[in-house]
N, C-alpha and C positions, 0 to 999 in steps of 0.2 A: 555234680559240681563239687569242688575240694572247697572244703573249708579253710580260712585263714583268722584265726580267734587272736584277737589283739586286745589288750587292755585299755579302760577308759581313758586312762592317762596316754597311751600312747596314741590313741586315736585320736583326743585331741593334739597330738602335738600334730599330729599325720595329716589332718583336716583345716587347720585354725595357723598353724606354724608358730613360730616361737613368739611374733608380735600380735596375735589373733585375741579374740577375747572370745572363745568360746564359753557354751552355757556351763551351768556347774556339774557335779559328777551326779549327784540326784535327779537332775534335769536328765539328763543322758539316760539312769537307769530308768526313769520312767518312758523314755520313750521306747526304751528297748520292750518293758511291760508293755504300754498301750501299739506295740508291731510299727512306729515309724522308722527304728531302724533293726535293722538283723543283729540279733545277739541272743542273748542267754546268760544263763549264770549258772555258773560250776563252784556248786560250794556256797563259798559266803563269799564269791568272787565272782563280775560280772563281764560277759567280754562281746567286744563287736566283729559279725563277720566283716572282715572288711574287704574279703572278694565279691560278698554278693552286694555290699555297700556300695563296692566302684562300679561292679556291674550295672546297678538300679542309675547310678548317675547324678545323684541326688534326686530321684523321681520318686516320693513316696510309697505310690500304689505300687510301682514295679517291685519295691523294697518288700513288700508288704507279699508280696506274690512268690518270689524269690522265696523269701523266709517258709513259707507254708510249701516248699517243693522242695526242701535240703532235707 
């Protein structure tokens, strides 16, 4: 599966859209830490896959499964 590595800020624009309140950008890294959503960090910079994000569907576990098969 191809990766598509997107940035915190662009995901939530991508997720949330422009009137959305999505959580904050630490909130985000940590979930990419604790596997609820596919990402990483390159560097001192954090990014979400967000093909296997759409894939999963917003379904955790799938997210979670996904991530551990890239």
């Amino acid at each position: 599966m191809r990766k598509e590595l997107i940035k915190i800020s662009e995901f939530r624009r991508r997720r949330w859209g422009q009137n959305g309140t999505p959580p904050c950008s630490q909130a985000i890294r940590n979930y990419i830490r604790n596997g609820q959503i596919p990402g990483e960090q390159i560097g001192k910079l954090w990014y979400i896959d967000w093909a296997a994000f759409q894939q999963a569907g917003g379904n955790d576990l799938v997210a979670m499964v996904l991530k551990g098969a890239a």
